[in-house]
Gaussian input, Z-matrix of N, CA and C with variables (Angstrom, degrees):
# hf/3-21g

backbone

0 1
 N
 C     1     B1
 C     2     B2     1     A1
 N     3     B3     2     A2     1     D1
 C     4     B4     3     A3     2     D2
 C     5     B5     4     A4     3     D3
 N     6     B6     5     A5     4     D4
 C     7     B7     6     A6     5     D5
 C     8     B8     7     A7     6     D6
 N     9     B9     8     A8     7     D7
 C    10    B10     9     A9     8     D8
 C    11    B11    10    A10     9     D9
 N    12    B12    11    A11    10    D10
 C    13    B13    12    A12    11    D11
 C    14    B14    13    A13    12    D12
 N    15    B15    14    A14    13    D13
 C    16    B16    15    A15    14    D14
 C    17    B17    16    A16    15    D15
 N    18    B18    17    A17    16    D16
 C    19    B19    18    A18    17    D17
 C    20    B20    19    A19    18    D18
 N    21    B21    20    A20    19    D19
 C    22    B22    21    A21    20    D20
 C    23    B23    22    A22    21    D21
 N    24    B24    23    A23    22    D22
 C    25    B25    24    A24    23    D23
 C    26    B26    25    A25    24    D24
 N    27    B27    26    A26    25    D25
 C    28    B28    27    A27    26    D26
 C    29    B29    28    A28    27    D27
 N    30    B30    29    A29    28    D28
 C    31    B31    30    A30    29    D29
 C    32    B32    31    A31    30    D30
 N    33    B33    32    A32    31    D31
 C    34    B34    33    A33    32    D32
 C    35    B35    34    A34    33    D33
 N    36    B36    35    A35    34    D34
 C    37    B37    36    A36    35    D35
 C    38    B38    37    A37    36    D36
 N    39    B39    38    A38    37    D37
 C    40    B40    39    A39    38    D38
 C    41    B41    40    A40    39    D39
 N    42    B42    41    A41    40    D40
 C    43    B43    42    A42    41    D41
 C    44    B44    43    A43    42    D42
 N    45    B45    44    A44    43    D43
 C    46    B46    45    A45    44    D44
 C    47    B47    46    A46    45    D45
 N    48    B48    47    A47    46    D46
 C    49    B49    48    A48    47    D47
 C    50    B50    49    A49    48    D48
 N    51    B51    50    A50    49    D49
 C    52    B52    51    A51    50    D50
 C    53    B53    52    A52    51    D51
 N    54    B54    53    A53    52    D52
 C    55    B55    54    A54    53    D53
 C    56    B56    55    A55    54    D54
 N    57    B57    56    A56    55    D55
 C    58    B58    57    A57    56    D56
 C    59    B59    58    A58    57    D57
 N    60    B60    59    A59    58    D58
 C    61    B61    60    A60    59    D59
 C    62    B62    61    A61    60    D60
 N    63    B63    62    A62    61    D61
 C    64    B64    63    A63    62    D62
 C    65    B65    64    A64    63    D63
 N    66    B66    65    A65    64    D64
 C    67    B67    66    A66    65    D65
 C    68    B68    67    A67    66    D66
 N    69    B69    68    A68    67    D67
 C    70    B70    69    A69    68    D68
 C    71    B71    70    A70    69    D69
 N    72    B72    71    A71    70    D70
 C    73    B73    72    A72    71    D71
 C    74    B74    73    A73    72    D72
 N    75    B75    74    A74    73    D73
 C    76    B76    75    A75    74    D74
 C    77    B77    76    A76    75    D75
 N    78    B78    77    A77    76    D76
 C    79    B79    78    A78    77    D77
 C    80    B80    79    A79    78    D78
 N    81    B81    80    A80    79    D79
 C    82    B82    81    A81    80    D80
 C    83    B83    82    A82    81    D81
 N    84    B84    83    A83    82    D82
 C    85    B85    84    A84    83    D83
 C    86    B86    85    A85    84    D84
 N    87    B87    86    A86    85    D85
 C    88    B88    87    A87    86    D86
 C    89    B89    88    A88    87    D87
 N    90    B90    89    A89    88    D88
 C    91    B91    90    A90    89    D89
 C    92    B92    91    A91    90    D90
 N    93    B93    92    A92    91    D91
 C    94    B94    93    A93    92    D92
 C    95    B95    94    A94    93    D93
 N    96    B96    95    A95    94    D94
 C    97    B97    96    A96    95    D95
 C    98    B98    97    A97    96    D96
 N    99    B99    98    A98    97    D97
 C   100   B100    99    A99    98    D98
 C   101   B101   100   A100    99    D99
 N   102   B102   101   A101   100   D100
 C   103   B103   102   A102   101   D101
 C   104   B104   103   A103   102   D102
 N   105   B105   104   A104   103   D103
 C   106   B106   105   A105   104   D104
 C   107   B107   106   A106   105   D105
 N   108   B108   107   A107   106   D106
 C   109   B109   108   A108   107   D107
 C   110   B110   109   A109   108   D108
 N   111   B111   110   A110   109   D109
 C   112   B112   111   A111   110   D110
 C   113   B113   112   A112   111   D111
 N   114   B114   113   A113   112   D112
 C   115   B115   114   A114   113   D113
 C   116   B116   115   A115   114   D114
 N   117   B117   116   A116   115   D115
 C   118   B118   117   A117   116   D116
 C   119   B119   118   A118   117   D117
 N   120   B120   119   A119   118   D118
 C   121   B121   120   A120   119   D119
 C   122   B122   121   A121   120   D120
 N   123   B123   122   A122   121   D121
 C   124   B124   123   A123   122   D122
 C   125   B125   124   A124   123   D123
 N   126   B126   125   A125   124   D124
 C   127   B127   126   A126   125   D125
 C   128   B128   127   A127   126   D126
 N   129   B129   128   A128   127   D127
 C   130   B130   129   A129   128   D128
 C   131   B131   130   A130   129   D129
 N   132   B132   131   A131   130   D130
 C   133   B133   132   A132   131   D131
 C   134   B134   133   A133   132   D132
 N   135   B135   134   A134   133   D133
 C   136   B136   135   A135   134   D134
 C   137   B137   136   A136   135   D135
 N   138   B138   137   A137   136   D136
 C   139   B139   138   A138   137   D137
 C   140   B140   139   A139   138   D138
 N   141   B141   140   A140   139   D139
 C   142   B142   141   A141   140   D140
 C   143   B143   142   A142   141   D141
 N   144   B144   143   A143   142   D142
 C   145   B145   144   A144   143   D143
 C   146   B146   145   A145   144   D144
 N   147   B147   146   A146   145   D145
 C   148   B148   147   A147   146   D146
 C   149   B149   148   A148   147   D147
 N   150   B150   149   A149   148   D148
 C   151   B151   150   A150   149   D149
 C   152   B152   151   A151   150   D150
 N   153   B153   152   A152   151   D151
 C   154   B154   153   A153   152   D152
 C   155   B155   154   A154   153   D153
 N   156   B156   155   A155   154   D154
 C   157   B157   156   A156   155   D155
 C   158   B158   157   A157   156   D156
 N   159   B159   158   A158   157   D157
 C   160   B160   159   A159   158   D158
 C   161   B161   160   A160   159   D159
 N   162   B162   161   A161   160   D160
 C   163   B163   162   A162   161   D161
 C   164   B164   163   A163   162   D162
 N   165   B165   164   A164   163   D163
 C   166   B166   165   A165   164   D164
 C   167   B167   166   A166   165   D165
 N   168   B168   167   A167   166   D166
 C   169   B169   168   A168   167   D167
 C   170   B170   169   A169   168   D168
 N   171   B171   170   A170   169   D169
 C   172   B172   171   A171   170   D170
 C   173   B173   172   A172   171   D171
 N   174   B174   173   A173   172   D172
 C   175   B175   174   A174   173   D173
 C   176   B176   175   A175   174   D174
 N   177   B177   176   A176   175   D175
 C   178   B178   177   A177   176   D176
 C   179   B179   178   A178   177   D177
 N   180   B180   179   A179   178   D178
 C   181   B181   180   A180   179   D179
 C   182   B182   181   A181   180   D180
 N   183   B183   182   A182   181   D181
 C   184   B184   183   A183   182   D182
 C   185   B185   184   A184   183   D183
 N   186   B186   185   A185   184   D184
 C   187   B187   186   A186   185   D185
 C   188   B188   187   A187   186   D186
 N   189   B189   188   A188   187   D187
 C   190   B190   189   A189   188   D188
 C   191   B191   190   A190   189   D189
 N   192   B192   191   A191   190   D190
 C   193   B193   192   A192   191   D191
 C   194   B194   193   A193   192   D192
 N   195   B195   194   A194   193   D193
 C   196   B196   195   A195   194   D194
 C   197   B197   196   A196   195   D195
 N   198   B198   197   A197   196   D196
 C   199   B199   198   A198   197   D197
 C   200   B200   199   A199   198   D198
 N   201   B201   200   A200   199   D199
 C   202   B202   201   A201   200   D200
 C   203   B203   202   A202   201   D201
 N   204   B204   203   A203   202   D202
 C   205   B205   204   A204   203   D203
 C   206   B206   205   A205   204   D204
 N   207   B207   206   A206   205   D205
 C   208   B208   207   A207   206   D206
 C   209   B209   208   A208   207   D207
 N   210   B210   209   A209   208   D208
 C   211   B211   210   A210   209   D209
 C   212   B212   211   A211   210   D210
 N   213   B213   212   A212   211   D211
 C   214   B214   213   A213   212   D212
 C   215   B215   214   A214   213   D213
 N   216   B216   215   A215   214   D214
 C   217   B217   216   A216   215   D215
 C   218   B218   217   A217   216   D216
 N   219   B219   218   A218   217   D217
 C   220   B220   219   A219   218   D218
 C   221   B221   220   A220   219   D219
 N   222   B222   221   A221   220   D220
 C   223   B223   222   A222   221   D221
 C   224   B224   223   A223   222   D222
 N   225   B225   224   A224   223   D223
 C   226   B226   225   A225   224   D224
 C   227   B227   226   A226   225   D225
 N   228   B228   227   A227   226   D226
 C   229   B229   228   A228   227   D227
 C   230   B230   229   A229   228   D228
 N   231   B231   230   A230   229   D229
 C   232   B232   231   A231   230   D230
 C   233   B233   232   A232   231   D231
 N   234   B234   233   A233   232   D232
 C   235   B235   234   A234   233   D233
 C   236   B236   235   A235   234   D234
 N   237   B237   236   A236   235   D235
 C   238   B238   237   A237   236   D236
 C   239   B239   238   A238   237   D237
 N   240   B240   239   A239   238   D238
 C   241   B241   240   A240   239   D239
 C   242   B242   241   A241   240   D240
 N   243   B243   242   A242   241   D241
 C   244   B244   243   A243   242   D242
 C   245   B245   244   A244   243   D243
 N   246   B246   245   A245   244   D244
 C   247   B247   246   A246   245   D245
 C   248   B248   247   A247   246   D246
 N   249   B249   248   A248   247   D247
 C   250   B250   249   A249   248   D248
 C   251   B251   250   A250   249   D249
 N   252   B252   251   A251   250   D250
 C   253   B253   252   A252   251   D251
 C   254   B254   253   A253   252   D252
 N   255   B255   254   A254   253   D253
 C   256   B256   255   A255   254   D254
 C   257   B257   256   A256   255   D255
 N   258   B258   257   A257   256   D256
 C   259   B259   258   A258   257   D257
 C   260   B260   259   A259   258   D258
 N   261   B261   260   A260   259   D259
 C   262   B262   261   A261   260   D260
 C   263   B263   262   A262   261   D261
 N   264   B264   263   A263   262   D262
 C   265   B265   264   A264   263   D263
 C   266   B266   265   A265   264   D264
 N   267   B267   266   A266   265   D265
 C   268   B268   267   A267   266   D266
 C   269   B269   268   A268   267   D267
 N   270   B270   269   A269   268   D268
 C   271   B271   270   A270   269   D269
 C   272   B272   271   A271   270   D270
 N   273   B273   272   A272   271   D271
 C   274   B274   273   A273   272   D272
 C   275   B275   274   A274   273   D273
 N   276   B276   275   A275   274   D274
 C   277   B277   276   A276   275   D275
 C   278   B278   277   A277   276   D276
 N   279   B279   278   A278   277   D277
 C   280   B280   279   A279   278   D278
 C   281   B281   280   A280   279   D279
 N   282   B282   281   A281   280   D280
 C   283   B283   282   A282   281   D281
 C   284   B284   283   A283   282   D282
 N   285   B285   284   A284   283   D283
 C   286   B286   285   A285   284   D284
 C   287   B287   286   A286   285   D285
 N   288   B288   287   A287   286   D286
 C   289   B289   288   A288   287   D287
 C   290   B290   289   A289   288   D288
 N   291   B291   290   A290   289   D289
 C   292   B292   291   A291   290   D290
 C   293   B293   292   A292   291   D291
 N   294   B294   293   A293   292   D292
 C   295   B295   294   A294   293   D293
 C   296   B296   295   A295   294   D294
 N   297   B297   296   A296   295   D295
 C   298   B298   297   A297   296   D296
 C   299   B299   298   A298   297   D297
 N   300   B300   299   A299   298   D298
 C   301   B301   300   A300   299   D299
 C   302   B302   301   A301   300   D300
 N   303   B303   302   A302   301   D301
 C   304   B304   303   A303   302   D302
 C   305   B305   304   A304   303   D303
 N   306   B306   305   A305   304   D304
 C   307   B307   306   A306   305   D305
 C   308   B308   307   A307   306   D306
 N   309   B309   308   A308   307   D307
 C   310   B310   309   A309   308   D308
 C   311   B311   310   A310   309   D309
 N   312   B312   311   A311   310   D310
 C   313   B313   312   A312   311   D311
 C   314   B314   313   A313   312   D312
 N   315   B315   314   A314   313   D313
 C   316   B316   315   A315   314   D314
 C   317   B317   316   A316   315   D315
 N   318   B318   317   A317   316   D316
 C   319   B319   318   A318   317   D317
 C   320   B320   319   A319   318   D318
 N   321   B321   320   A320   319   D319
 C   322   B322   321   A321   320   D320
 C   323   B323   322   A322   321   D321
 N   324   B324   323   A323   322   D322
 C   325   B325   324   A324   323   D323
 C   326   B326   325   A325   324   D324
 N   327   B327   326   A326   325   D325
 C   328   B328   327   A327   326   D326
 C   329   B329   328   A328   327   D327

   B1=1.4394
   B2=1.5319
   B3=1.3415
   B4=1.7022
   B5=1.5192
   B6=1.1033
   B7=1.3250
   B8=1.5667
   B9=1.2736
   B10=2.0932
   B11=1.3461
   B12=0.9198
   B13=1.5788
   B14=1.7438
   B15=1.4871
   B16=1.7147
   B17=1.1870
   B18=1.5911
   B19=1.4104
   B20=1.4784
   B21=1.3186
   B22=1.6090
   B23=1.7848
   B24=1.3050
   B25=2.0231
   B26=1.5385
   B27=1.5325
   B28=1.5018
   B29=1.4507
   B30=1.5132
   B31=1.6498
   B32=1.3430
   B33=1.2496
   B34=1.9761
   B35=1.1745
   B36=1.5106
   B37=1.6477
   B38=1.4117
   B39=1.1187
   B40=1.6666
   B41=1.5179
   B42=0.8850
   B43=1.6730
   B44=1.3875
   B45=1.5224
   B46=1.7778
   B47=2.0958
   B48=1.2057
   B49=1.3630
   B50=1.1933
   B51=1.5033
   B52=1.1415
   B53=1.4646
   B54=1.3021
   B55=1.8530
   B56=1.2730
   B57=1.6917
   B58=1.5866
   B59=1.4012
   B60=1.6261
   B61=1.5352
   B62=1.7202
   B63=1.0332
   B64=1.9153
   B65=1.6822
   B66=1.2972
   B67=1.4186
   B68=0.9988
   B69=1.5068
   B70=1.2705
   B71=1.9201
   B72=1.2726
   B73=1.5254
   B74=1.6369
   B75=1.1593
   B76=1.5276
   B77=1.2079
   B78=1.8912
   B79=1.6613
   B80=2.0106
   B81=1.3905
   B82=2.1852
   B83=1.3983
   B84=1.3751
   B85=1.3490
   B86=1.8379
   B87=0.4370
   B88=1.2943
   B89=1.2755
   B90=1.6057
   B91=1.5287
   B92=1.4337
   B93=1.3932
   B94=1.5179
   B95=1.2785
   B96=1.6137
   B97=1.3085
   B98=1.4976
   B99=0.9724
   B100=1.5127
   B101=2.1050
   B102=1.1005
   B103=1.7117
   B104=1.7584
   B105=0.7004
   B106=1.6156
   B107=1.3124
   B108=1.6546
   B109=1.2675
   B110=1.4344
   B111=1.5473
   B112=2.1808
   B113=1.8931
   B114=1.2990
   B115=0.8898
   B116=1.8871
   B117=1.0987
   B118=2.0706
   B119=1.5598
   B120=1.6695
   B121=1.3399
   B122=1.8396
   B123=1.4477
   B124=1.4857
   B125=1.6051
   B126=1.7204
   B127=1.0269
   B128=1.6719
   B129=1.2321
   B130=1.7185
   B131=1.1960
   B132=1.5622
   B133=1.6741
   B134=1.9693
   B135=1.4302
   B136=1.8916
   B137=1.3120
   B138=1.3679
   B139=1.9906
   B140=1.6200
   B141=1.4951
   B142=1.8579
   B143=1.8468
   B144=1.1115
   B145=1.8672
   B146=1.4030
   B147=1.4273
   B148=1.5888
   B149=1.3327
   B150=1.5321
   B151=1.5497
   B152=1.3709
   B153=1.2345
   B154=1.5415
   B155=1.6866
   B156=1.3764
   B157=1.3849
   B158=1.4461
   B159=1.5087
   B160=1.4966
   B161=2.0485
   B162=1.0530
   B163=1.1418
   B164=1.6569
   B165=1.3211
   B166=1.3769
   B167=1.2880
   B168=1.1984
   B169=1.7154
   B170=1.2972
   B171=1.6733
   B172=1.8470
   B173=2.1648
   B174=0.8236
   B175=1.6715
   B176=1.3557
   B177=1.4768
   B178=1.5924
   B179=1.2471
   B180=1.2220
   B181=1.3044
   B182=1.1494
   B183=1.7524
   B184=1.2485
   B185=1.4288
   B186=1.1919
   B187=1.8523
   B188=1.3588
   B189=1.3833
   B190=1.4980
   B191=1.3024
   B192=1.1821
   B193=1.5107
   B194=1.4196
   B195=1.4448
   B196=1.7520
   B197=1.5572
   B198=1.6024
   B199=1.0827
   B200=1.5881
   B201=0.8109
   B202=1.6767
   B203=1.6384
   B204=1.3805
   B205=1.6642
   B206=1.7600
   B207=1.0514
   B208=1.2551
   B209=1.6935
   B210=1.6037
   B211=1.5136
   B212=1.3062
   B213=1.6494
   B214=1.5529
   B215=1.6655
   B216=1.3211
   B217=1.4315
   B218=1.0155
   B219=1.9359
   B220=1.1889
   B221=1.6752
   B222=1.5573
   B223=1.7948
   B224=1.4374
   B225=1.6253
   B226=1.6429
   B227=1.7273
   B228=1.4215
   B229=1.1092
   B230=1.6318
   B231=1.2433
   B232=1.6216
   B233=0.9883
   B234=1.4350
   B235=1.2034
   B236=1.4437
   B237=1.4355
   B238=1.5841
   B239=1.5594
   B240=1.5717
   B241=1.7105
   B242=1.5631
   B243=1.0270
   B244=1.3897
   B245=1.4071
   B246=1.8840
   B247=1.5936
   B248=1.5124
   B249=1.3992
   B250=1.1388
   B251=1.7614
   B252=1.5309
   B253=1.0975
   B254=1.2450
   B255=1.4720
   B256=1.6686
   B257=1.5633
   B258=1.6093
   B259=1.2457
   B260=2.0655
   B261=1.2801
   B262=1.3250
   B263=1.8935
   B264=1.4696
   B265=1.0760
   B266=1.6355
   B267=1.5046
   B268=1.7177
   B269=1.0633
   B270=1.3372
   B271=1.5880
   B272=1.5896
   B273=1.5589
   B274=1.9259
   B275=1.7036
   B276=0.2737
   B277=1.6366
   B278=2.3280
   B279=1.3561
   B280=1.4995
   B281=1.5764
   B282=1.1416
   B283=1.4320
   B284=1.7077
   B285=0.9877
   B286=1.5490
   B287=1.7530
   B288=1.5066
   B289=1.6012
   B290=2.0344
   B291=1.5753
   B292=1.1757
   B293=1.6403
   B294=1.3141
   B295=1.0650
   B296=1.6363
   B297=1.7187
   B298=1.4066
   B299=1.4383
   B300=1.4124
   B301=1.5484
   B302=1.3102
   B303=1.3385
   B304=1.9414
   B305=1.2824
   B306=1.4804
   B307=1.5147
   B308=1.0690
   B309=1.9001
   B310=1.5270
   B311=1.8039
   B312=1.1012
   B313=1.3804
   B314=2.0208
   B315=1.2304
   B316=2.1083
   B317=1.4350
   B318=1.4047
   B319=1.2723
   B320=1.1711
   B321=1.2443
   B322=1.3191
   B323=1.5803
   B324=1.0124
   B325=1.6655
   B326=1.2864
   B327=1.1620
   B328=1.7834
   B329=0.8320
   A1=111.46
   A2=106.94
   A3=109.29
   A4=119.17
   A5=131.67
   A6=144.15
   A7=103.81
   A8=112.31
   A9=105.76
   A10=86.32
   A11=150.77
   A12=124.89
   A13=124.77
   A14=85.31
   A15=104.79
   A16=108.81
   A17=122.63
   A18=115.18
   A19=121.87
   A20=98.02
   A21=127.01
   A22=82.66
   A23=109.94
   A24=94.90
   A25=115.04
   A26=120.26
   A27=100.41
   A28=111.66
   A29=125.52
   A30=110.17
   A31=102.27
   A32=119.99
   A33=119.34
   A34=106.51
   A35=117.81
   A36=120.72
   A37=90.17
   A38=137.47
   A39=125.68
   A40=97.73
   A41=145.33
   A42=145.83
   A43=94.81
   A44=94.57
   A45=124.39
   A46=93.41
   A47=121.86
   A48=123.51
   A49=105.21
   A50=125.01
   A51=103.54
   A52=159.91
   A53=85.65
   A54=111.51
   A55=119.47
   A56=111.12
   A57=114.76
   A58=95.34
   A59=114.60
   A60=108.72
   A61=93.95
   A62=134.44
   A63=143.08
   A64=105.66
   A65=121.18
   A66=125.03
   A67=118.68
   A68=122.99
   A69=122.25
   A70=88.03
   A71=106.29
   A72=99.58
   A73=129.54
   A74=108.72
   A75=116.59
   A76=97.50
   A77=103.31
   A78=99.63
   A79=111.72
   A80=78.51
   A81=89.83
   A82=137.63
   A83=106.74
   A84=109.04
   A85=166.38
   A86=166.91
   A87=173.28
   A88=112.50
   A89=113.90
   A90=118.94
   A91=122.85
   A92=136.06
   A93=114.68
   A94=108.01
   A95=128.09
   A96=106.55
   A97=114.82
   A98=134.09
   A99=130.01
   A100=94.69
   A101=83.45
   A102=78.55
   A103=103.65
   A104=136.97
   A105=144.13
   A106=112.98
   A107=104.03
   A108=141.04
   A109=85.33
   A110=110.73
   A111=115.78
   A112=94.17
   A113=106.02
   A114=108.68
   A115=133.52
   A116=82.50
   A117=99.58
   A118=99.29
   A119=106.71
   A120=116.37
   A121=111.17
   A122=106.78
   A123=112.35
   A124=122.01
   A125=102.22
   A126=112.07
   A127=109.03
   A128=118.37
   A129=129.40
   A130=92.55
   A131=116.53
   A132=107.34
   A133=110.23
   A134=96.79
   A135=99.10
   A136=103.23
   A137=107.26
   A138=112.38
   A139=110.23
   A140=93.45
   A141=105.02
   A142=105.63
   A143=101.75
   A144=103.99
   A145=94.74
   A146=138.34
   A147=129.26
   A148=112.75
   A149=106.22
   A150=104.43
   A151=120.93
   A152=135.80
   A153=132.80
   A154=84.83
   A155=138.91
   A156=127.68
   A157=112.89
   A158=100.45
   A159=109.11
   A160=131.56
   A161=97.78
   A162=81.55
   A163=121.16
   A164=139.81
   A165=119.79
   A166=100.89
   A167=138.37
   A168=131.89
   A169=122.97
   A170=108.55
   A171=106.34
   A172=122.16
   A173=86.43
   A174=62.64
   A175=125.56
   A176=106.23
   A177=114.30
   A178=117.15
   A179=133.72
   A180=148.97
   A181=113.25
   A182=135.96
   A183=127.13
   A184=102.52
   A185=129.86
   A186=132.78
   A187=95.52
   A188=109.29
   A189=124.56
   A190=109.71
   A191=128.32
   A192=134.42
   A193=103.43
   A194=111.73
   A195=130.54
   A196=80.46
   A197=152.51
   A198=149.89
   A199=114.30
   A200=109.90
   A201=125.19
   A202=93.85
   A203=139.21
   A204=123.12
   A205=88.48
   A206=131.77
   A207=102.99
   A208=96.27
   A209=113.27
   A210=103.61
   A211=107.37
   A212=119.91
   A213=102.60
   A214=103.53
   A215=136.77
   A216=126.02
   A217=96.25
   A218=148.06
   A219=152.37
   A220=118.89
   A221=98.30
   A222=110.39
   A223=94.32
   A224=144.04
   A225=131.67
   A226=108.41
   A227=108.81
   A228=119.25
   A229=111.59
   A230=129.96
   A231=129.08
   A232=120.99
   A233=135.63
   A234=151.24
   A235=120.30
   A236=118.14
   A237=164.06
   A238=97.96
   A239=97.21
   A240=113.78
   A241=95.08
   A242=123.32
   A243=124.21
   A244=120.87
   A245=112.36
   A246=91.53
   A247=116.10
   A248=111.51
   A249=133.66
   A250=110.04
   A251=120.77
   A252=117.43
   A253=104.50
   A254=117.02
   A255=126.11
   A256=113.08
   A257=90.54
   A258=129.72
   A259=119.43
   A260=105.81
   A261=130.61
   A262=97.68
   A263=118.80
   A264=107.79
   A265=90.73
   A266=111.25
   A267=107.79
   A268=128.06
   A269=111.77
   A270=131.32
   A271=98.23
   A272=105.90
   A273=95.05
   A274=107.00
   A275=148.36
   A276=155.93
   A277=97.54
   A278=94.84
   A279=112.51
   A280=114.80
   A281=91.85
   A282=115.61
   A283=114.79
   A284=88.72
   A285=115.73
   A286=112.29
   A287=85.18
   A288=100.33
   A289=117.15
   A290=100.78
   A291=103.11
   A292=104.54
   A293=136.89
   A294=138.55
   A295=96.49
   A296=105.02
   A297=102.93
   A298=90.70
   A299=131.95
   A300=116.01
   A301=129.47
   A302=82.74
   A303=102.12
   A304=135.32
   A305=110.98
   A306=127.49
   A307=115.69
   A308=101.80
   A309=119.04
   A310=109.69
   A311=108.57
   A312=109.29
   A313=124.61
   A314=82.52
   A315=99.98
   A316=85.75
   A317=141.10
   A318=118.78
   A319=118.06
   A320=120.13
   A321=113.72
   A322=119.39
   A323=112.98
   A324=134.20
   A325=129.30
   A326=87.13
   A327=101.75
   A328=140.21
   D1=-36.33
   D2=176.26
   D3=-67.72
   D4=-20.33
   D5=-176.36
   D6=-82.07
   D7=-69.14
   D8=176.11
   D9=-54.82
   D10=-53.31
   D11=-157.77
   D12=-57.05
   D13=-45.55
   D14=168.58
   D15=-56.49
   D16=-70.99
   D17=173.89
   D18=-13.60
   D19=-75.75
   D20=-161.08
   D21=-48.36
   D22=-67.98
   D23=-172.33
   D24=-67.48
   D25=-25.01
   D26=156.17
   D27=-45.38
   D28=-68.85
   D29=-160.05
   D30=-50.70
   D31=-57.65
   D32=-169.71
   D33=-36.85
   D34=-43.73
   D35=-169.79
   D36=-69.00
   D37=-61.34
   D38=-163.35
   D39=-67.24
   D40=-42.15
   D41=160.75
   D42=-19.27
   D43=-97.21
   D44=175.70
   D45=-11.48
   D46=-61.13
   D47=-156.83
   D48=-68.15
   D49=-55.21
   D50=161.39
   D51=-63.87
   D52=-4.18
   D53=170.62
   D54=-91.05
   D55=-6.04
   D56=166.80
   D57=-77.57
   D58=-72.66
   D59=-146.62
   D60=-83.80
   D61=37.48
   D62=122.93
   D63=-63.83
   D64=-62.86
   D65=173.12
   D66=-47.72
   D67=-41.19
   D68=-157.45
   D69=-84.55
   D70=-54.30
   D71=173.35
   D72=-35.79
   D73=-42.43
   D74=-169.58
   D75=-60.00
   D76=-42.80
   D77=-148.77
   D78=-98.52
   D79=-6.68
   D80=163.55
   D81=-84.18
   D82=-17.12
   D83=149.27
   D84=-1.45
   D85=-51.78
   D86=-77.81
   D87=-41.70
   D88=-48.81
   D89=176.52
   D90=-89.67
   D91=179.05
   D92=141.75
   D93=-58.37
   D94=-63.25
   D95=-158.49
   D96=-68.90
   D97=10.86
   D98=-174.99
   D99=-97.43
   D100=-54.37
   D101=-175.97
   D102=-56.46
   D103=-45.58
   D104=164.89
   D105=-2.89
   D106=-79.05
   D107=-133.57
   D108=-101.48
   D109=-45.88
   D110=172.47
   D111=-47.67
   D112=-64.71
   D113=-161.20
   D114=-69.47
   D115=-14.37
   D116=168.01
   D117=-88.08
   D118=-60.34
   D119=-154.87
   D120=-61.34
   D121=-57.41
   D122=151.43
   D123=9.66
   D124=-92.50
   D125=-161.75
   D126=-86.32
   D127=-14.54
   D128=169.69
   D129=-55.76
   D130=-50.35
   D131=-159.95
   D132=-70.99
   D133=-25.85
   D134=-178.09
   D135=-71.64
   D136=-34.66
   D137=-173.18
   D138=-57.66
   D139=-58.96
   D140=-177.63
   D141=-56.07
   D142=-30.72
   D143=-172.20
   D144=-86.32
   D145=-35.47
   D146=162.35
   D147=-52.46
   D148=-58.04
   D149=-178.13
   D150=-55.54
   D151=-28.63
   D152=-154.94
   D153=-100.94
   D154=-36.22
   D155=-149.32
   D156=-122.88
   D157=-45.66
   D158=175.28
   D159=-104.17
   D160=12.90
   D161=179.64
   D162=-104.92
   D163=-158.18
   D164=-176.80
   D165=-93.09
   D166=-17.20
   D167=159.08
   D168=-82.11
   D169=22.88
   D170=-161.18
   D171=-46.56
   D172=144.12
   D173=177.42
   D174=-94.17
   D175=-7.17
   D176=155.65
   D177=-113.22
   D178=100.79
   D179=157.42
   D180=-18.33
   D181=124.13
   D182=-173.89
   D183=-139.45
   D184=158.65
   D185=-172.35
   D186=-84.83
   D187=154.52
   D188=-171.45
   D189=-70.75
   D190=-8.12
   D191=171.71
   D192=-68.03
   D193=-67.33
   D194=-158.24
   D195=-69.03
   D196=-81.94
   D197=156.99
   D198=21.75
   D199=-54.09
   D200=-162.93
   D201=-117.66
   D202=-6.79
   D203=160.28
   D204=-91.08
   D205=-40.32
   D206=-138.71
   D207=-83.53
   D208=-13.75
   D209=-174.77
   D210=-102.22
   D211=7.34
   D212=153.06
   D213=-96.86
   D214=10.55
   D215=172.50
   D216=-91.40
   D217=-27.05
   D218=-168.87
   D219=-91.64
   D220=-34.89
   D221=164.40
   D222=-84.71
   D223=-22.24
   D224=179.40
   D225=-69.45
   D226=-47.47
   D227=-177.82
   D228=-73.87
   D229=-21.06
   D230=149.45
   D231=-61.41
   D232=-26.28
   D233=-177.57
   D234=-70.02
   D235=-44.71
   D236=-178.69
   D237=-63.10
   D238=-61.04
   D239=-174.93
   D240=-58.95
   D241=-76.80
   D242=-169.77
   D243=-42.61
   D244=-36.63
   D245=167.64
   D246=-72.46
   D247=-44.65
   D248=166.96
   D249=-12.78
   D250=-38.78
   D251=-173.47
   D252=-118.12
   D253=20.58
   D254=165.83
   D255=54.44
   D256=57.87
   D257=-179.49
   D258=-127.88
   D259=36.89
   D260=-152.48
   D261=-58.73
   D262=-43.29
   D263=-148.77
   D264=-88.87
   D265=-37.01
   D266=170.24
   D267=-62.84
   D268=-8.58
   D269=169.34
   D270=-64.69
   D271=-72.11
   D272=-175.85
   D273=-69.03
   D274=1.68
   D275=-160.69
   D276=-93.67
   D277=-65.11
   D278=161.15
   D279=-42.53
   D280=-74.82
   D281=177.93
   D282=-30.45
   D283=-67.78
   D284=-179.61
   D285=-41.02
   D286=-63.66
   D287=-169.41
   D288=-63.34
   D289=-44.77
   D290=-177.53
   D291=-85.44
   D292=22.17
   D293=-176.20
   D294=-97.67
   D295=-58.36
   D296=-166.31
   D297=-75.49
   D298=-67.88
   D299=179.83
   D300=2.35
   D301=-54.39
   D302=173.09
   D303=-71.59
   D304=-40.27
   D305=152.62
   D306=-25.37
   D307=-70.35
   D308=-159.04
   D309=-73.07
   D310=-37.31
   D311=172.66
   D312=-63.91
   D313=-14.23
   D314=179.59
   D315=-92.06
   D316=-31.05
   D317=-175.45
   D318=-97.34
   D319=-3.71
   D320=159.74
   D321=-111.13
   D322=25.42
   D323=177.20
   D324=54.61
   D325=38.29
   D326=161.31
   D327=-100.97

């Protein structure tokens, strides 16, 4: 029962990630169209770098080490986004959650 549960908040957390650095896009801007394009382009770019490396169909195969750096440099850099858009307390809140998510899922070897 503990494992679907984890799952289920891994995906939210990758949800959650891309809906920071969308925020962080809107709110980095200078122009409208710059926040736009931050803000689509942003999180397209975390999705395509999930899809090719991290997900369970990745299309480049990566060792369980690099696996687990590259999605706390990708949940660090959501994290970043969120203060970044003076969003400090949803920042630890993020932080927090996909950290232990992550924990708990390395201890049960997933």
């Amino acid at each position: 029962m503990l494992k679907p549960m984890l799952l289920t908040t891994a995906f939210l957390v990758e949800v959650a990630m891309l809906a920071a650095v969308s925020v962080w896009g809107v709110h980095a801007g200078p122009t409208l169209p710059v926040r736009l394009l931050l803000g689509i382009g942003a999180p397209l770019l975390f999705a395509v770098l999930w899809g090719l490396f991290l997900s369970p169909s990745a299309a480049v195969p990566v060792s369980p080490g690099l696996r687990v750096s590259l999605k706390l440099l990708l949940f660090g850099l959501a994290t970043l986004a969120l203060v970044g858009a003076s969003l400090p307390t949803w920042a630890a809140v993020f932080a927090a959650v996909a950290l232990v998510d992550l924990l708990w899922l390395r201890l049960l070897g997933h």
